[in-house]
KOLMARSE-693940 format. One line per field, with one value per atom (N, C-alpha, C): atom name; x, y, z; residue number from 1. Coordinates in steps of 0.2 Angstrom, whole numbers, always signed. Layout:
BEGIN
atom [CA  ...]
u [X  ...]
v [Y  ...]
w [Z  ...]
seq [NUM  ...]
% end
This chain:
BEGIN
atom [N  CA  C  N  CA  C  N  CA  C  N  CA  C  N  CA  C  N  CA  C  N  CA  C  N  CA  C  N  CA  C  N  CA  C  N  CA  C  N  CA  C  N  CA  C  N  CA  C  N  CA  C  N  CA  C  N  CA  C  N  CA  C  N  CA  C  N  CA  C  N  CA  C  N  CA  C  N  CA  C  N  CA  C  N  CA  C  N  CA  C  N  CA  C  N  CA  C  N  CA  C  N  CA  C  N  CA  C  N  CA  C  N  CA  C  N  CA  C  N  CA  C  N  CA  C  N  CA  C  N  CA  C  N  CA  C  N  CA  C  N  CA  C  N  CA  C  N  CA  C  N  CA  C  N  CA  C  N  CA  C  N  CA  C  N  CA  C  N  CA  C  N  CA  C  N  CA  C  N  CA  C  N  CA  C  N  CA  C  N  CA  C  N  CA  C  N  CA  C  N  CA  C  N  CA  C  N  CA  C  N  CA  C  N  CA  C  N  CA  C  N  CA  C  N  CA  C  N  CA  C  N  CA  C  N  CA  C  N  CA  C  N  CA  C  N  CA  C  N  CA  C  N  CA  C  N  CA  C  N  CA  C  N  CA  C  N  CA  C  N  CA  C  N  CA  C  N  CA  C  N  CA  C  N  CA  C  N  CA  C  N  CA  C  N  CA  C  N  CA  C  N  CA  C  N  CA  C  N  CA  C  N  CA  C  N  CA  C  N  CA  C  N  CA  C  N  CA  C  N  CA  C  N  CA  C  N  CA  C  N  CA  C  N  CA  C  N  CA  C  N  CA  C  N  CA  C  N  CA  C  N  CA  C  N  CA  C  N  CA  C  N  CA  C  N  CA  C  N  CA  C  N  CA  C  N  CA  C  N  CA  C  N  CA  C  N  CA  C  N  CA  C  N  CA  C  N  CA  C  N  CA  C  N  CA  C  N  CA  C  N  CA  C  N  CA  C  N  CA  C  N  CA  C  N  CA  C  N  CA  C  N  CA  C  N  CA  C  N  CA  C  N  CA  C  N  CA  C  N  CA  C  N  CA  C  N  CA  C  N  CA  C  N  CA  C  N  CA  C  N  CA  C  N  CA  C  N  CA  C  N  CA  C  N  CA  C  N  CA  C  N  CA  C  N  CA  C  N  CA  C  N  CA  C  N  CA  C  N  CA  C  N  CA  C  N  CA  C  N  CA  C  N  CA  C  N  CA  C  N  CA  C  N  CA  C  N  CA  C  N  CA  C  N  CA  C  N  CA  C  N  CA  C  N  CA  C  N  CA  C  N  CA  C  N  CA  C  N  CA  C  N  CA  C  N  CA  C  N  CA  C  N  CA  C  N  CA  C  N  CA  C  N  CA  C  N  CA  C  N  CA  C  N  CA  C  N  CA  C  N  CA  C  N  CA  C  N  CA  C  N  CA  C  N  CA  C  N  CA  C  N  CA  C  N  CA  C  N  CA  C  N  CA  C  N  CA  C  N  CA  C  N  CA  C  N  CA  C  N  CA  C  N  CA  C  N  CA  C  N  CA  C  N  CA  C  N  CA  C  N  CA  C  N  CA  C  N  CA  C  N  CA  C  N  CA  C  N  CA  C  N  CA  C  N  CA  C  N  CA  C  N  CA  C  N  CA  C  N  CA  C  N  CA  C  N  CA  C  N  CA  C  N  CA  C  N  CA  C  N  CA  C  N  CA  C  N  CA  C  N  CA  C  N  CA  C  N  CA  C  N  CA  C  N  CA  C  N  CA  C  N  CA  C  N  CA  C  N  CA  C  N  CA  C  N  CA  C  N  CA  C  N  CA  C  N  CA  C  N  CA  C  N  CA  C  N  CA  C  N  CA  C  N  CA  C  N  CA  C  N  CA  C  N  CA  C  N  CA  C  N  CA  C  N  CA  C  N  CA  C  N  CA  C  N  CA  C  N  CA  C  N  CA  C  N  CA  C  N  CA  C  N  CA  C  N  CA  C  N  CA  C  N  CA  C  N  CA  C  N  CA  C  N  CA  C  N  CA  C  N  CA  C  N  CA  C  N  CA  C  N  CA  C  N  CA  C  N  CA  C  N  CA  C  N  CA  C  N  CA  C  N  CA  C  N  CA  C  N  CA  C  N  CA  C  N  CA  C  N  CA  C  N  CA  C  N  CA  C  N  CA  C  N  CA  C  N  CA  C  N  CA  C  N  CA  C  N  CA  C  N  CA  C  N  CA  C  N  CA  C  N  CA  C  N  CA  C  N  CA  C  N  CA  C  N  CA  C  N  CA  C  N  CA  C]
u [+2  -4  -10  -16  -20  -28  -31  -39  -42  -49  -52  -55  -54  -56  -64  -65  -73  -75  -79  -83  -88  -92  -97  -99  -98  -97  -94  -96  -98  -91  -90  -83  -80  -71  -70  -62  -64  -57  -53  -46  -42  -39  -37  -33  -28  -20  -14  -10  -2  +2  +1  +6  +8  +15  +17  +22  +29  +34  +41  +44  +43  +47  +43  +42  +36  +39  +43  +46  +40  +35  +30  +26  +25  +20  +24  +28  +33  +34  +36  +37  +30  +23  +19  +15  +19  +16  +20  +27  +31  +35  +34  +40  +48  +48  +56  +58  +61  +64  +63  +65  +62  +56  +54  +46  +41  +44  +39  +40  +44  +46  +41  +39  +36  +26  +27  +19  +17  +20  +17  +12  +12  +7  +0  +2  -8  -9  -4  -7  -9  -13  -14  -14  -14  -12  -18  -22  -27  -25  -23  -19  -22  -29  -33  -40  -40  -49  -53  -55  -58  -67  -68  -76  -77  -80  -82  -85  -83  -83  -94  -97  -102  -108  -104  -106  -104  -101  -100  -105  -105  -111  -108  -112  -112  -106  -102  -98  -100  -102  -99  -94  -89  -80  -82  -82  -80  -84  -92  -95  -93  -90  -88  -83  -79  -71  -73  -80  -83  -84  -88  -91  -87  -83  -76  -71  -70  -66  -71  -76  -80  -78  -79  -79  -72  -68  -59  -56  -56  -54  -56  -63  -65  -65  -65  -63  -56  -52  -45  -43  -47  -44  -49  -53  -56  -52  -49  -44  -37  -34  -27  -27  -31  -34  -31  -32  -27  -33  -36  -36  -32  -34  -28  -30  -26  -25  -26  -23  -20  -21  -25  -24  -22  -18  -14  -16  -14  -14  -8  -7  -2  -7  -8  -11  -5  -7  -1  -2  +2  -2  -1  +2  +0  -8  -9  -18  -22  -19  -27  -24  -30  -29  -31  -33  -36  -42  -45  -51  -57  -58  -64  -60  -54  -50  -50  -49  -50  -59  -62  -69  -72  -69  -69  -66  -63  -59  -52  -48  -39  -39  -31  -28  -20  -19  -13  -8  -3  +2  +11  +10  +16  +18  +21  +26  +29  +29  +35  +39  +47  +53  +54  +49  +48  +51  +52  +57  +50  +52  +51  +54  +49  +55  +53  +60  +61  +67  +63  +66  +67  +75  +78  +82  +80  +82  +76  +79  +74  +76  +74  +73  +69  +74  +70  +65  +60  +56  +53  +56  +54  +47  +41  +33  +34  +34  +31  +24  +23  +15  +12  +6  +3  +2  +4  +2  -4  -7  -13  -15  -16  -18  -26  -27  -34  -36  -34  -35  -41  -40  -45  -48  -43  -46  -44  -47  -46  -42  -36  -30  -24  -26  -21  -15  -13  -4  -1  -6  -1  -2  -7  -5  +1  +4  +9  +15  +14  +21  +24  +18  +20  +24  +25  +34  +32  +25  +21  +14  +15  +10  +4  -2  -8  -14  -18  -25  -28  -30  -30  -37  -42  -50  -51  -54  -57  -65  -67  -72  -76  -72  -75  -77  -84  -89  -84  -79  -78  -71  -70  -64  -66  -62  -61  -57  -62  -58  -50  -49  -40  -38  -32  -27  -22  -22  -13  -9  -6  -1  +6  +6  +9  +7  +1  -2  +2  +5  +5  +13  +15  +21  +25  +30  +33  +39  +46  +49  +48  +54  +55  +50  +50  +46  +36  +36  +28  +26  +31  +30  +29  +30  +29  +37  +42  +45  +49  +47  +49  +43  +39  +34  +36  +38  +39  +47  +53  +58  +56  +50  +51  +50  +48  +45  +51  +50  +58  +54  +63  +64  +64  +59  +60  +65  +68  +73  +80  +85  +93  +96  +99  +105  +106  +110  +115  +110  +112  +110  +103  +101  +95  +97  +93  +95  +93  +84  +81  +77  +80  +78  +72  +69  +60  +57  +58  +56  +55  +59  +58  +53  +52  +49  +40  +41  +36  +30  +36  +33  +30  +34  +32  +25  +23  +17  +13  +13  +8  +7  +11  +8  +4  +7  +3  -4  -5  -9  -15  -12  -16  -18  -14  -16  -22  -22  -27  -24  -19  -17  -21  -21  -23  -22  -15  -13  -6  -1  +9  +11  +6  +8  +6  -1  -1  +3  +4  +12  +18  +19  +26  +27  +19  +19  +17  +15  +16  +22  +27  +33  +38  +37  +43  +40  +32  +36  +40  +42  +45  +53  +53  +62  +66  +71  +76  +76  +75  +72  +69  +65  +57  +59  +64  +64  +71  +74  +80  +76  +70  +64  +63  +60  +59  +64  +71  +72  +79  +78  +81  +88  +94  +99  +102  +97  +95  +94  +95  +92  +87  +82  +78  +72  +68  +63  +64  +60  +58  +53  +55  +53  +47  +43  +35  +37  +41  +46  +47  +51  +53  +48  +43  +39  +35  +31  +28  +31  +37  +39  +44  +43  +44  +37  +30  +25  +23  +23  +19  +23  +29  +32  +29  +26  +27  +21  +21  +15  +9  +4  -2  -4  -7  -10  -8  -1  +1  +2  +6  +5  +1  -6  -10  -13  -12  -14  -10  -3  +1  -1  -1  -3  -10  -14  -21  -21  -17  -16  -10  -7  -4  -8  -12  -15  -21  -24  -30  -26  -21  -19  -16  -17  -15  -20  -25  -32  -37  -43  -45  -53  -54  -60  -66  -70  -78  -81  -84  -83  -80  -84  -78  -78  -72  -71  -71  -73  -74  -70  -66  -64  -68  -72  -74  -72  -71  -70  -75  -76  -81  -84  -81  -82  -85  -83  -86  -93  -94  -101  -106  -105  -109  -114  -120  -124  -126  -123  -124  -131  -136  -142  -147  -151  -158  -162  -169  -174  -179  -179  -181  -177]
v [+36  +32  +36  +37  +41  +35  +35  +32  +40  +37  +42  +46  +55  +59  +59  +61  +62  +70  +70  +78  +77  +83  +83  +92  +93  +102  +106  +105  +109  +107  +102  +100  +95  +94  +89  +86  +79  +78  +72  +74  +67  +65  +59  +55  +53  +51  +50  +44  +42  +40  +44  +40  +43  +45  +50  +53  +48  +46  +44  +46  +51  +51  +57  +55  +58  +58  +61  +58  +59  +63  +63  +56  +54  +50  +43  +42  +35  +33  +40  +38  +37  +40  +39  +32  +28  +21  +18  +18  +14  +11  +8  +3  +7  +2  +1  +4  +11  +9  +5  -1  -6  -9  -8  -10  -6  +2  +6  +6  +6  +2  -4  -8  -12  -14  -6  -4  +2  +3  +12  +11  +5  +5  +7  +4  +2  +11  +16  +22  +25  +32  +37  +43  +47  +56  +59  +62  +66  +74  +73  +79  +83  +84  +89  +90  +96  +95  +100  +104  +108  +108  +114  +116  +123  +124  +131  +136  +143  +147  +146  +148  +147  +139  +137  +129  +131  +135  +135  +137  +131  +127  +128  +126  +124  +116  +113  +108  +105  +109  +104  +102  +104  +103  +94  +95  +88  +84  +84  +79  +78  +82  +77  +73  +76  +71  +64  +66  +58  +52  +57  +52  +48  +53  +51  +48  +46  +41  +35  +34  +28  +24  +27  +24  +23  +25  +26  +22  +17  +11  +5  +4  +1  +1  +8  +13  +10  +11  +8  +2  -1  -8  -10  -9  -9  -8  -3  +1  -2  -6  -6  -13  -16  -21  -25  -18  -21  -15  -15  -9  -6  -2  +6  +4  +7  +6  +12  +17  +23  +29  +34  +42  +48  +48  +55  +62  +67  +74  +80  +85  +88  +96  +101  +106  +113  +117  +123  +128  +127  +133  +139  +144  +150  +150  +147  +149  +144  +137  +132  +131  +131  +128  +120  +119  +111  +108  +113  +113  +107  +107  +101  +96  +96  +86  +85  +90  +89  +87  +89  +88  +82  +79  +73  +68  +69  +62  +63  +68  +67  +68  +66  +67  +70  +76  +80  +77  +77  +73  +77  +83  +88  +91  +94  +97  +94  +96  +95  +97  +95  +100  +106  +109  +113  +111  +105  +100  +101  +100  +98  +93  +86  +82  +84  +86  +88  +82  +80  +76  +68  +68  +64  +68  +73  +77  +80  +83  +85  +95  +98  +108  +109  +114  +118  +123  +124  +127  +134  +132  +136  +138  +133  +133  +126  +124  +116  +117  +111  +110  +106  +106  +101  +93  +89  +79  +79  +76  +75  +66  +62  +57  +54  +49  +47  +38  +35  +28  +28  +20  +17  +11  +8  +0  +2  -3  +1  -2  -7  -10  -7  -2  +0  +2  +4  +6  -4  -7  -15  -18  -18  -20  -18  -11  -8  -10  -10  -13  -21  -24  -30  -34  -39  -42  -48  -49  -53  -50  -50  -44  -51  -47  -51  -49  -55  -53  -47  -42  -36  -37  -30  -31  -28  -33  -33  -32  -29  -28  -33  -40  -44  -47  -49  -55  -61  -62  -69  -69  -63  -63  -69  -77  -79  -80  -84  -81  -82  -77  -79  -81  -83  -83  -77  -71  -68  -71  -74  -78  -75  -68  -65  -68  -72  -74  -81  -85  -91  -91  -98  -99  -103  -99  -102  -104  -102  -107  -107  -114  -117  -123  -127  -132  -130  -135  -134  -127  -125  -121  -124  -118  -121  -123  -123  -124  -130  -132  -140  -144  -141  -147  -149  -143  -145  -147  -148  -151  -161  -162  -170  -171  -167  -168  -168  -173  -177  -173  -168  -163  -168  -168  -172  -169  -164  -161  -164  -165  -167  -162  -164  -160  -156  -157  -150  -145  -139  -133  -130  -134  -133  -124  -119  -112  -112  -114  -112  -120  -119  -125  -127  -133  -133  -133  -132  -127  -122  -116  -112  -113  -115  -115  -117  -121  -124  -119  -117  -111  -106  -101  -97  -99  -104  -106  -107  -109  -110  -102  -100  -92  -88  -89  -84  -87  -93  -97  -96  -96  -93  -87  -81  -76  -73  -79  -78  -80  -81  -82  -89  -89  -93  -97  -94  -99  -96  -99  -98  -93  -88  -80  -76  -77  -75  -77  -85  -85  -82  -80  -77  -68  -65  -60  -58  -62  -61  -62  -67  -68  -62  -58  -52  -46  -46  -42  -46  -51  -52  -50  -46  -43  -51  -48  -53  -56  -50  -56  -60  -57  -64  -71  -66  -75  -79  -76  -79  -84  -80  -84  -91  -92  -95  -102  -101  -105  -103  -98  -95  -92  -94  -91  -86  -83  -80  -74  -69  -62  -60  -65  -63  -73  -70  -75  -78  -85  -90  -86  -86  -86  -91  -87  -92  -99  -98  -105  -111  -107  -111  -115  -107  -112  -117  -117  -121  -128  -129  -135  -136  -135  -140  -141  -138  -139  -144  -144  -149  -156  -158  -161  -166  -164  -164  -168  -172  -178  -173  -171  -166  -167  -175  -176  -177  -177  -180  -174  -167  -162  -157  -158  -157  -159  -167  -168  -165  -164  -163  -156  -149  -145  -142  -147  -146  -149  -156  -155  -152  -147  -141  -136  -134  -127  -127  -135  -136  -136  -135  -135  -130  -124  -118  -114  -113  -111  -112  -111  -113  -114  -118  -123  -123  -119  -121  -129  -135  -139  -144  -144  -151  -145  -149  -145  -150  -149  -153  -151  -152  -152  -156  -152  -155  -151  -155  -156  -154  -147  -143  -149  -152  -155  -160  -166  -171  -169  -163  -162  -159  -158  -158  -162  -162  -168  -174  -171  -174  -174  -170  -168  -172  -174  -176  -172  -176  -174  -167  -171  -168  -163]
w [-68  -69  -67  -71  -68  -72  -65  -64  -70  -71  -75  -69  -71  -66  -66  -59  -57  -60  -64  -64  -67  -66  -68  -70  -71  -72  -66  -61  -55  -53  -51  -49  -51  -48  -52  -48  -44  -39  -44  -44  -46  -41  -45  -41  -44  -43  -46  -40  -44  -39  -34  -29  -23  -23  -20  -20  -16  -22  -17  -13  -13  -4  +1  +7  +10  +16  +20  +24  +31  +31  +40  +37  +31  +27  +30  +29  +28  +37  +41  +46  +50  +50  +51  +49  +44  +41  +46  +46  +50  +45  +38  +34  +34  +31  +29  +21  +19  +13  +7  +9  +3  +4  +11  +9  +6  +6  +5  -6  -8  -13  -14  -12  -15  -12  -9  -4  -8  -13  -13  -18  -22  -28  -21  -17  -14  -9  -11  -9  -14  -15  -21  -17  -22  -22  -24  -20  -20  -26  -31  -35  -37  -40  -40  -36  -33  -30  -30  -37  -37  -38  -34  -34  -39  -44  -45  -40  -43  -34  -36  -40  -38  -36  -36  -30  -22  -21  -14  -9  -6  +3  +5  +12  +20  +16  +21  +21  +13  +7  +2  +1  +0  +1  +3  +11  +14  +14  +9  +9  +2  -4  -8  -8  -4  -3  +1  +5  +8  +3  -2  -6  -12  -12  -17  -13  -9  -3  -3  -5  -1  -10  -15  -20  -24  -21  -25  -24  -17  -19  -25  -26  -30  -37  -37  -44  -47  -42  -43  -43  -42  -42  -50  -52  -56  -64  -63  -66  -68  -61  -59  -57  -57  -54  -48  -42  -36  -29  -26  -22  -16  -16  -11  -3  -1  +7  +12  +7  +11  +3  +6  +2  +5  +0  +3  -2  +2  -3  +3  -3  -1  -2  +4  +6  +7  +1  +5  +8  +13  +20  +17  +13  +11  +9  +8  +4  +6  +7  +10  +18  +22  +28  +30  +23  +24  +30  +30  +33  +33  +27  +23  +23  +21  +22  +30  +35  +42  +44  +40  +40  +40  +32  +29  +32  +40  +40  +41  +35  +34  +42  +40  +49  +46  +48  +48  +49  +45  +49  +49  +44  +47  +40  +39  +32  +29  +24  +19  +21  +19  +20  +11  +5  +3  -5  -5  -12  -16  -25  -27  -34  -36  -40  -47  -50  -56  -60  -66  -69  -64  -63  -60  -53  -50  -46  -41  -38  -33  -34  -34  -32  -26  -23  -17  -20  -17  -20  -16  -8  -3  +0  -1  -1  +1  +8  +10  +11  +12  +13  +18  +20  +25  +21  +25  +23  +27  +22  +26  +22  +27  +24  +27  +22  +25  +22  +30  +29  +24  +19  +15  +20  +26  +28  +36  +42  +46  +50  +46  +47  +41  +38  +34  +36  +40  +45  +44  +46  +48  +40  +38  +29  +26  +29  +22  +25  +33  +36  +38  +36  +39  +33  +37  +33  +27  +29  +21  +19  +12  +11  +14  +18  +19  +15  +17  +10  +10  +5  +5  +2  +5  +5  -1  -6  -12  -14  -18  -20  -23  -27  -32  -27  -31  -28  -27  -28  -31  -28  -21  -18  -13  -10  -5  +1  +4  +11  +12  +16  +16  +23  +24  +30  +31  +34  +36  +41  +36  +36  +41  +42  +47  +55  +56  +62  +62  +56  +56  +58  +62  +66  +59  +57  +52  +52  +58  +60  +67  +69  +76  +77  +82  +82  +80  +75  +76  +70  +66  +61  +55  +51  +42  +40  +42  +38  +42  +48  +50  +48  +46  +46  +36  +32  +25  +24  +30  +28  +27  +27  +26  +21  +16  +10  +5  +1  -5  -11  -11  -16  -23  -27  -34  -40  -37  -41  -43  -47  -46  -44  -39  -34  -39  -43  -48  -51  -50  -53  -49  -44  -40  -38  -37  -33  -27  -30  -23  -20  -10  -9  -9  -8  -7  -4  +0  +9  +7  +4  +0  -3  -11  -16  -13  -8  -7  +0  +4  +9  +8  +2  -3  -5  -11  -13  -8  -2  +3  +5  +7  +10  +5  -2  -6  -8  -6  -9  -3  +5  +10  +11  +5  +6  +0  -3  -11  -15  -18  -25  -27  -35  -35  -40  -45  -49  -50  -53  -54  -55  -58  -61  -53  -51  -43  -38  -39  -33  -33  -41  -43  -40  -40  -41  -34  -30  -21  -20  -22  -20  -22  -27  -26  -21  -17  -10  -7  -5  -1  -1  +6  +8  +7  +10  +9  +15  +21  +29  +29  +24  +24  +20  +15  +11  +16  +20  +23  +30  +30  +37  +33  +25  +22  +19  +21  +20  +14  +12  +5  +7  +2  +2  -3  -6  -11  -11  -15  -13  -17  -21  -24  -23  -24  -24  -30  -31  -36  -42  -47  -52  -55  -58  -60  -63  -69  -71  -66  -62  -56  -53  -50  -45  -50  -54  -58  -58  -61  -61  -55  -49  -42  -41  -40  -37  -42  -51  -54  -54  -50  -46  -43  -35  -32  -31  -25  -23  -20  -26  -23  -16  -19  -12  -5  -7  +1  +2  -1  +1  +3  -1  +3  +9  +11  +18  +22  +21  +25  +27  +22  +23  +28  +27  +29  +37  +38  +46  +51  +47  +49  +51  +45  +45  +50  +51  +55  +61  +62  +70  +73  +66  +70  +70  +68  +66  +74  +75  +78  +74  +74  +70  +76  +74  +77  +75  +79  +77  +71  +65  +62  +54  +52  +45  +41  +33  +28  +22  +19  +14  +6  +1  -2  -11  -14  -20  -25  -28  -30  -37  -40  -47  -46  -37  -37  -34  -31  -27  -31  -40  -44  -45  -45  -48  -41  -36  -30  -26  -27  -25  -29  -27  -26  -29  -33  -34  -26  -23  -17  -14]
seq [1  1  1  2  2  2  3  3  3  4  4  4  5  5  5  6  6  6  7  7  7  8  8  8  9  9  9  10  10  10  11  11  11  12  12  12  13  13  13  14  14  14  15  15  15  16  16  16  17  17  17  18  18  18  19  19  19  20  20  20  21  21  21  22  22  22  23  23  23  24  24  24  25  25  25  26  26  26  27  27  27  28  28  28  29  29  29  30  30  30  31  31  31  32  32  32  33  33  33  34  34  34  35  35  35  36  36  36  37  37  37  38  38  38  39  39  39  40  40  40  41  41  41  42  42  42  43  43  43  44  44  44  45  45  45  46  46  46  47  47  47  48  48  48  49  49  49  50  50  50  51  51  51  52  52  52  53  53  53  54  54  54  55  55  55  56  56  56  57  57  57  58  58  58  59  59  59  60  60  60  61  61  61  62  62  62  63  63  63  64  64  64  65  65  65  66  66  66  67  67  67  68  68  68  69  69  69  70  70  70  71  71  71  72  72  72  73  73  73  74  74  74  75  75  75  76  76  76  77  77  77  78  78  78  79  79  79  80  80  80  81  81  81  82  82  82  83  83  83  84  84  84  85  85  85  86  86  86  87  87  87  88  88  88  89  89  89  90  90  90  91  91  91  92  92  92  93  93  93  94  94  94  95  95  95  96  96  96  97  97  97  98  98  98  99  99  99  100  100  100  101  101  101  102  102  102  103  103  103  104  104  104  105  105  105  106  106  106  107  107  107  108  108  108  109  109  109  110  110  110  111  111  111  112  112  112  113  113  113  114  114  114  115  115  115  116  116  116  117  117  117  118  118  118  119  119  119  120  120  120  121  121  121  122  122  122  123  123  123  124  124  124  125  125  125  126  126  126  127  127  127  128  128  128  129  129  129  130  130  130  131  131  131  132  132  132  133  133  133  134  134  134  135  135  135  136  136  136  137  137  137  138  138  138  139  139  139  140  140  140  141  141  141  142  142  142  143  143  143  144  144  144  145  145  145  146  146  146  147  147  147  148  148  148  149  149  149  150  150  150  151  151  151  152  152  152  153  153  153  154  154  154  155  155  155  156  156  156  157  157  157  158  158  158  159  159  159  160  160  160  161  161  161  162  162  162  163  163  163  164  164  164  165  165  165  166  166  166  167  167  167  168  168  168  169  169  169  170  170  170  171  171  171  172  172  172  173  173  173  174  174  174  175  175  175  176  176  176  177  177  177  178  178  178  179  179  179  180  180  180  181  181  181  182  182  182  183  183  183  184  184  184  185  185  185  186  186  186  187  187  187  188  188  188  189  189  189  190  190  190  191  191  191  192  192  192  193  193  193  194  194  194  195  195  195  196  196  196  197  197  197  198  198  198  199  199  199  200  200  200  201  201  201  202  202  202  203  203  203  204  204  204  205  205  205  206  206  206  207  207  207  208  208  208  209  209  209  210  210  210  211  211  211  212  212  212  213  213  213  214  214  214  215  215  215  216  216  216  217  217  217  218  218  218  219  219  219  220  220  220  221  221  221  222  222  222  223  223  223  224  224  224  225  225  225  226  226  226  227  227  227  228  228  228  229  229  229  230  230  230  231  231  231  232  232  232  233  233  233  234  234  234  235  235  235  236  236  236  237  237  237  238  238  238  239  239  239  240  240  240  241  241  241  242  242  242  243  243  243  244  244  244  245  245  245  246  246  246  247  247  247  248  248  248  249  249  249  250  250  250  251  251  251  252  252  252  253  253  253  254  254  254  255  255  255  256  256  256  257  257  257  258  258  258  259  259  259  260  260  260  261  261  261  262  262  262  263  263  263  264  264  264  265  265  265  266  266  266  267  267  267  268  268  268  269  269  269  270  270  270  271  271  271  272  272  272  273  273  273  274  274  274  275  275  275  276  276  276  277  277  277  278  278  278  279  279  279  280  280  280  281  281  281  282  282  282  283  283  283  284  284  284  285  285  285  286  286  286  287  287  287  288  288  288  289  289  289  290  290  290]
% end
C-alpha cells in the first residue's frame, strides 16, 4: 500500500507498510505475535528519502523529515482512513549513519540480523541495517500493546470523545460483565454461539472506544485475542460477526440497556458535578426568540 509521495523537485520522502518481522522493533513495542498481526496496519515504513546533492544545507535533512512526520499521520488516515502510531525506517551502516533521523527525533533501536524477504521466504543478504523508529502519539508503545484496541487520535473534526476501556473494571464484582449477566438473552436456546455477555460487552467497549454503528463494532471486535474474548465471556476463538451483533442488539430492550449501562459507567468515571444525558433530535427547536 502506498499513500501518495511527497516531492517537489528538490526532494522527495515515501512512505510504505511496515516491515513483518522486525525483531529490535517488536521487542522495543512489547506485543505479542498475534497482536502485532493485528497492530501493524497503524505503523509505516519510511522507504524512500532522497534530497538532490545540489540542495544540500545546514540540518535540511532533519527538518524535512520534521515536517513530513508532523503531516503523515493525517495524510494516512485520509488515504487509508485510520491514522499511524509509530514510523519506522531501515538505515544501512556501510554508507548512512543516520545522523538527520537522530536529529529529527528517531531513536536507534539496534540491527537487523541482514535477511531479506523474497517472495514467500526470507535470503541472507549479509548487509544489516540500523532501526530507527519515531513515535507519531506520545502514548504510542501502550496503544499497539494493550489487550483492547483504545480510542486512537484522529484528525476529523467530527472525532468524539472516547473512554479506554482498558481503565475499565470488566470482571469480578462491580465489572461489566456482572453487571450485563442480568440482562434476558431474547435469543432461543438452540443454535445460540455466542453468549450475550459477550455479544453485549463487545458492543459497549467498541461503542466506548468510538464506534459508531455494526460494521464499526464488528471491525473493533476482530482485534480482539482470544484472552480478551475469553475475559468477555466467550468460548469461541473468533469474535461475533456484524450479522450477529446486529440482530441481538436490535433485540434487545434499548432503553433499559442503556440506563443500565449509563449507571455503570457513571460510577466508574469520575464526573465533575452532574451529567446530562440529552437527546440531540429532541433539543432541536428548543430555543427561544431571545
Amino acid at each position: 500500500m502506498w499513500p501518495p509521495w511527497w516531492s517537489n523537485g528538490w526532494r522527495c520522502w515515501g512512505g510504505g507498510a511496515a516491515a513483518l518481522k522486525c525483531a529490535p522493533r517488536d521487542a522495543w513495542i512489547g506485543w505479542t505475535p498475534a497482536l502485532k498481526f493485528r497492530r501493524l496496519h497503524l505503523l509505516a515504513n519510511n522507504v524512500r528519502f532522497l534530497i538532490l546533492p545540489d540542495w544540500h544545507r545546514p540540518n535540511f535533512a532533519s527538518q524535512i523529515l520534521a515536517l513530513n512526520l508532523r503531516r503523515l499521520s493525517a495524510d494516512w488516515e485520509s488515504y487509508y482512513g485510520h491514522p499511524l502510531l509509530l514510523a519506522e525506517t531501515f538505515a544501512g551502516e556501510a554508507r548512512f549513519r543516520g545522523t538527520c533521523y537522530r536529529a529529527a527525533g528517531w531513536q536507534a533501536l539496534g540491527r537487523t540480523r541482514g535477511f531479506a524477504k523474497r517472495n514467500r521466504g526470507y535470503v541472507l543478504h549479509g548487509h544489516p541495517k540500523q532501526v530507527w523508529v519515531r513515535p507519531l502519539h506520545p502514548r504510542a508503545r501502550y496503544l499497539l500493546q494493550a489487550p483492547l484496541l483504545p480510542p486512537l487520535p484522529s484528525c476529523r473534526k467530527e472525532n468524539p470523545r472516547m473512554v479506554d476501556v482498558n481503565r475499565l473494571p470488566l470482571e469480578g464484582e462491580g465489572g461489566l460483565i456482572e453487571m450485563l449477566r442480568t440482562l434476558v438473552d431474547p435469543r432461543h436456546a438452540r443454535g445460540v454461539r455466542h453468549p450475550l455477555v459477550t455479544v453485549v460487552a463487545i458492543s459497549v467497549c467498541a461503542a466506548l472506544s468510538g464506534a459508531r454503528d455494526f460494521r464499526a463494532i464488528a471491525e473493533w471486535a476482530q482485534d480482539l485475542s482470544r484472552e480478551t474474548l475469553r475475559r468477555l465471556g466467550s468460548q469461541r476463538w473468533t469474535p461475533p460477526s456484524e450479522p450477529t451483533l446486529r440482530r441481538v442488539l436490535q433485540k434487545l430492550d434499548a432503553d433499559r440497556l442503556d440506563a443500565e449501562i449509563g449507571r455503570w459507567l457513571l460510577a466508574q468515571c469520575e464526573v465533575q458535578g452532574h451529567s446530562l444525558s440529552v437527546d440531540g433530535k429532541t433539543l432541536r427547536g428548543a430555543h427561544d426568540a431571545g
